[in-house]
N, C-alpha and C positions, 0 to 999 in steps of 0.2 A: 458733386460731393456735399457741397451744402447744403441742396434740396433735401441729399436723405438723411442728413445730420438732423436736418430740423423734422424732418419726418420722425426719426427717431424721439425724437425728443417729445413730440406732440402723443406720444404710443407710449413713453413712459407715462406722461400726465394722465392719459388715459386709464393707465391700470391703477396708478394713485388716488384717482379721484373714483375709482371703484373695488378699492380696499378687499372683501368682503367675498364681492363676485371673482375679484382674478383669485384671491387666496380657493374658492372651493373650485375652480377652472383647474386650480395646479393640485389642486388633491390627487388626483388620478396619476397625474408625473411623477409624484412625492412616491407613492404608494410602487408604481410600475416601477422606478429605478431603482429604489432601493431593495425590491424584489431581486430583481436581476441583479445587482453585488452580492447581496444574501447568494443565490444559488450559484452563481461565480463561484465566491469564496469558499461553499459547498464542496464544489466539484473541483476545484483548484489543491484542496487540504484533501480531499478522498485522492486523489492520482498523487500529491506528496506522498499517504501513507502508505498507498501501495509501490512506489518505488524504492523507498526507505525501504519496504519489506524485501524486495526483491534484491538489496544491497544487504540485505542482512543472510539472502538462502542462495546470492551468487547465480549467475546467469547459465544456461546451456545444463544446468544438470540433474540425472536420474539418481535418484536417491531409492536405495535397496532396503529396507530394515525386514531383522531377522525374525520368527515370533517362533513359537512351539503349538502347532497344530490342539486342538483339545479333543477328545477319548471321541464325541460325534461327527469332527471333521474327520475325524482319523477312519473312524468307521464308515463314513461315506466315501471317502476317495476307494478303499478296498471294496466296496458295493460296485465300485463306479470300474473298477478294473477287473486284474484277474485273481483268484485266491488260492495264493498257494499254502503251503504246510506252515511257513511262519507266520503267516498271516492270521491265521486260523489260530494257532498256537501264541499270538501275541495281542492285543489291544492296539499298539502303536504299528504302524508302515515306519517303516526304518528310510531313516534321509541324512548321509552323512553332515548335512547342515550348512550354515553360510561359510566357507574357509576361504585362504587367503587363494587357493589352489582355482576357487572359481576369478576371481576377482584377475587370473594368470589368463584362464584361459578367455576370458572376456577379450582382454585385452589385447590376446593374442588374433582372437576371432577379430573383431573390430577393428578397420582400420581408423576408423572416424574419432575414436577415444585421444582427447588429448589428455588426461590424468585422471588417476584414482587416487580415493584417500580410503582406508581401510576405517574401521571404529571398533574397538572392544572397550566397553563399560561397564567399568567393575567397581560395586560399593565397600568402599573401604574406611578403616578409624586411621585420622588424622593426629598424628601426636608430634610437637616439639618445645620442648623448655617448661613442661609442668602445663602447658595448652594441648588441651583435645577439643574433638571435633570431630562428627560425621561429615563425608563424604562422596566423590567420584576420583578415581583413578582414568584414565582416556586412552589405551594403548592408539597412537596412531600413526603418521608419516608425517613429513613436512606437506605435504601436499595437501594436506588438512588446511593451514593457516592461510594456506592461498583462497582454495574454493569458497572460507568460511568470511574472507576479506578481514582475517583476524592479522596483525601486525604486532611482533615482539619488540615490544617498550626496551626492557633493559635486557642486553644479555646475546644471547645467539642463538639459532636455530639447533635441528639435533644434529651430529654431525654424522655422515655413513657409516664411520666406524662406529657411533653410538649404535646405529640402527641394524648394522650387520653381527656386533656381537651381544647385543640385547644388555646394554650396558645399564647401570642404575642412575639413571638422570632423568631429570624431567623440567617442564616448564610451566608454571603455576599462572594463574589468573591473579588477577587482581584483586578481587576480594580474599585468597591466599595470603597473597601478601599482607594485606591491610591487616589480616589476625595472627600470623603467626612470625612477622617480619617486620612490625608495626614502626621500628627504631632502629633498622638496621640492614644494610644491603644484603637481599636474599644470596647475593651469585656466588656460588663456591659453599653456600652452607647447605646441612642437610636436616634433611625431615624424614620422619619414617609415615611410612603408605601400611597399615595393614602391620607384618613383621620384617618389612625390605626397607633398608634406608635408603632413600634418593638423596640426589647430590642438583641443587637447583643450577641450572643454567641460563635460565632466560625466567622473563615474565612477560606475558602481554599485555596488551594496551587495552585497557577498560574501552568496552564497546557499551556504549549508550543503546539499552530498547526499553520500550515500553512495556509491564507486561502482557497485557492485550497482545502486543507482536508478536512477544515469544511464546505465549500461548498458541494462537490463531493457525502459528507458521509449523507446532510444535519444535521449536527450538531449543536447546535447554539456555540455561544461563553461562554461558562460557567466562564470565571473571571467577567462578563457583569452583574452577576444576582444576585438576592436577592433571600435566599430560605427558606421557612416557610412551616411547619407542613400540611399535606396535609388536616387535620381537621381542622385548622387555614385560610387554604385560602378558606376553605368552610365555616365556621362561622363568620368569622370578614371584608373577604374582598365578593366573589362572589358565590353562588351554584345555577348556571343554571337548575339544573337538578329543584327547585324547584318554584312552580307556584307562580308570582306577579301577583299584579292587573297592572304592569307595562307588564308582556307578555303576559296576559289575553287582556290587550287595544291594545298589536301591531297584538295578531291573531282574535280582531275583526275589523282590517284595513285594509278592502280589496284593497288600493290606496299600502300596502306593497309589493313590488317586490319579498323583499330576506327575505327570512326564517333566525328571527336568530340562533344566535349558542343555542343550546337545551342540550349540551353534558357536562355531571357534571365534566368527565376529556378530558383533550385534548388528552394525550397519555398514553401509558403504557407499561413498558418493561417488558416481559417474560423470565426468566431464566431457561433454561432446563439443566437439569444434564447428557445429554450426546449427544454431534453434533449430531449423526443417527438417532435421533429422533424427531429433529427439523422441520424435510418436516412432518413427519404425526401430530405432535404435533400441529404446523401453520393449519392442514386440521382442527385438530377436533377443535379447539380456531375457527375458521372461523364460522363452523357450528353452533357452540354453541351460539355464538355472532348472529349470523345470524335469528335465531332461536327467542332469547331475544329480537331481537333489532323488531318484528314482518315483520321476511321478507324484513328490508329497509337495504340496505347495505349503511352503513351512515358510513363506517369504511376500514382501508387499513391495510392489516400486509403486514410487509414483514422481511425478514430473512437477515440482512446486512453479516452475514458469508456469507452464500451460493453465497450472488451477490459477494463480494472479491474474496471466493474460485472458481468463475467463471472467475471473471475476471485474476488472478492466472494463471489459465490455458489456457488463451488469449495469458500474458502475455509470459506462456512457449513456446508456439507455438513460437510467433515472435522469441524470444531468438532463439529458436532450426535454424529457418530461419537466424538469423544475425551469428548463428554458421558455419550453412550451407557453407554461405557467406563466412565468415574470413576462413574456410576451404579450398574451392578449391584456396582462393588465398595462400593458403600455400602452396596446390597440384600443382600450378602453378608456385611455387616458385622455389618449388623442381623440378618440369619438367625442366624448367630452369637452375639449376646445373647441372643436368643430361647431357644436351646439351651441355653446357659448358666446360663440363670435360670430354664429348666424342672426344669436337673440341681438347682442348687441349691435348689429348692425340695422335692424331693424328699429331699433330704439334710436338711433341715432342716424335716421336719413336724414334729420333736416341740418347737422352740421356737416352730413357729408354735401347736402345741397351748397350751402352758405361755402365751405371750402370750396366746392367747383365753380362756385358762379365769382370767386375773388380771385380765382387763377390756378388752383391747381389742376393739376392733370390725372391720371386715370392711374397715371403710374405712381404718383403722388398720394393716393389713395389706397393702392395695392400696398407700399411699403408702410403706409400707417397701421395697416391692421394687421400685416404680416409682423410687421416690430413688436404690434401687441402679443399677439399669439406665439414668439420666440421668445420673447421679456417672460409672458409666464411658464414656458415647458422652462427657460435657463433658472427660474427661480424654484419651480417644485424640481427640477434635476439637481441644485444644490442640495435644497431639502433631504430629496430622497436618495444622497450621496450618505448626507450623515446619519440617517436614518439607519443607511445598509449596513455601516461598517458597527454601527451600534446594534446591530441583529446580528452580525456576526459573530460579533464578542459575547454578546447574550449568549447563544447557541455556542460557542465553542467552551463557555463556562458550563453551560448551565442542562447540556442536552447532548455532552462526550463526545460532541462530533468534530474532527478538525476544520478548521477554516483557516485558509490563506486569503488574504485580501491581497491584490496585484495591482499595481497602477497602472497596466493598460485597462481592466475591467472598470476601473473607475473611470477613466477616460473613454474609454468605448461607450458604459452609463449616457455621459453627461454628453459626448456625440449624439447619440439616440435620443437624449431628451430634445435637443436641439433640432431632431432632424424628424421628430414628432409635430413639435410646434411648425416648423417648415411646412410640411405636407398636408397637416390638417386645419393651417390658417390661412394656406391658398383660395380653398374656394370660398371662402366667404369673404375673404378682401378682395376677389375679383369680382362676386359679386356686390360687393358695396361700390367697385370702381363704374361697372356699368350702369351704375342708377343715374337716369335722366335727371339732370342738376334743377329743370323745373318743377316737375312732378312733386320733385325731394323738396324742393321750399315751399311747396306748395301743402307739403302733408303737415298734419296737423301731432 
């Protein structure tokens, strides 16, 4: 234990007494570690953001939104099929639209559905105490605030009897409250939606996202909204799906360009009880829908897991690539010592002579040059420790990309530095341990 104590010690003064050379030996360590925290903290802060996201669009589900075909789709799908008399006689393919009646028989069809949440969205003027304000109205279920992982702050959820006799209640966001509630508990007071006064019951819990997210994810703002009984927004404020004499006079106006909206709900979430079966589950909801709707595809699912868990596996590629990267400049680092401590050993046979010929041994030798070559990968691994974490802050400031920095990544780093200098200051201390102790004093 002595031997290598002073061993070490003889490998410190070494690298002391060549200032210059070990500082540009660790260049390469400096440069390689702190690479690899940089892309660490890269790839660490991209899988936060996409999890984050995935807790913001809720796990397992098929998300249906409504749309109204335009006068070309509309014309191609009747190309594409058969043409009969109102076909001919009309611009639009007739599709009773997204209702609640599909959203039955889904569920009925499906054993694998473990809940739906309905959406009607309707732009309404916000008025209370001499404040207005543009809006949304949200006809929906409870089963909305689950899938959306939305949590009611103050107040209660709707209750059956709200939702079975389409009562005037509603449960406002957060930013609702902060404008029109600003000094005073919403619960029990009312606000009017449009020309309907609600009666508030609840508010929910300010959900933090970035816009980026809620753009990216297309999510709307949920502190933004008003939300009322998905019965309630079909009896008190709007139900398209049923006929006026007001859309009976716009489909006998042939001067109408746009088809209106016809679709009782806008959207609709699907919750399946198990991921693997969300691709077949999305087929048969299509077909079925397809099927109802008579052939017009007036509707879009899509699976926001499967686009994440795509993009997931985009993002491990790159990572794998920027590991790639921070790798061979470690391999380069380490080539580097290797060199280094071949040159120096050659510079210095005649102390390794003078050492062998006073007593030491082979092995004596081995851990002096080894000590050198770990004393500098442990010094450019510090270096390129704070190097990293100050490239990461740079780039999470200065180039919108997340970075988490993790303390295994830093310790994993400074392992790697240590286990560079290891492996690439082996052969050259073993060859400095085999040089003939004559030969060595003998050179000049």
């Amino acid at each position: 234990m002595n031997r290598a104590f002073f061993n070490f010690i003889l490998a410190v003064e070494g690298v002391n007494d060549n200032k210059l050379r070990s500082i540009l030996t660790a260049l390469g360590i400096v440069f390689g570690v702190g690479a690899v925290i940089a892309m660490l903290a890269i790839g660490s802060g991209a899988k936060k953001a996409i999890l984050d996201q995935m807790k913001l669009i809720g796990t397992n589900n098929i998300v249906i939104t409504s749309y109204v075909p335009s006068e070309k789709e509309s014309d191609e799908e009747e190309e594409g099929g058969s043409t009969n008399t109102n076909s001919q006689n009309n611009n639009w393919a007739y599709s009773p639209g997204l209702t609640l009646e599909d959203l039955q028989a889904i569920e009925t069809i499906l054993p694998n559905v473990e809940q739906i949440s309905p959406e009607v969205i309707l732009p309404t003027n916000i008025v209370r105490s001499a404040k207005y304000d543009g809006g949304r109205v949200i006809g929906i279920t409870n089963s909305f605030f689950e899938l959306n992982r939305l949590k009611i702050n103050v107040g209660t959820e709707f209750h059956p009897k709200h939702v079975e006799e389409g009562q005037p209640v509603c449960i406002i966001g957060k930013n609702i409250k902060s404008k029109f509630f600003s000094e005073e508990d919403p619960i029990g007071q009312q606000i009017k939606c449009g020309n309907t006064w609600l009666t508030v019951i609840g508010v929910i819990e300010k959900r933090l996202a970035s816009r980026e997210s809620l753009s990216s994810l297309g999510i709307r703002d949920y502190n933004s909204d008003i939300y009322i009984p998905v019965t309630t927004a079909l009896r008190r404020f709007k139900n398209r799906a049923m006929v006026s004499q007001e859309s009976i006079g716009r489909g006998n106006n042939n001067n109408n360009s746009k088809q209106p909206n016809y679709h009782q709900l806008d959207r609709a979430t699907i919750q399946i009880v198990e991921s693997k079966q969300l691709q077949a589950s999305a087929d048969v909801v299509a077909r079925m829908l397809l099927r109802r709707h008579r052939e017009v595809l007036d509707f879009e699912i899509e699976i926001p897991e499967l686009l994440l868990e795509q993009e997931q596996k985009t993002q491990d590629t790159f990572n794998l690539v920027l590991a790639v990267i921070a790798g061979i400049s470690l391999l380069v680092g380490g080539i580097g010592i290797m060199n280094i401590m071949l040159a120096s050993v050659m510079e210095r046979i005649k102390e390794i002579g003078v050492r062998r010929s006073l007593g030491a041994t082979q092995r004596d030798i081995i851990l002096q040059f080894l000590f050198e070559a770990i004393f500098i990968s442990l010094i450019g691994g510090a270096l390129g420790i704070l190097i990293g974490l100050g490239s990461a802050r740079t780039i999470a400031a200065y180039a919108d990309i997340p970075t988490v920095v993790s303390g295994w990544s830093v310790f994993l780093s400074f392992g790697v530095a240590a286990t560079v200098g290891l492996i690439f200051g082996l052969f050259p201390a073993q060859k400095a341990a085999r040089l003939d102790p004559i030969k060595a004093l003998r050179s000049d």
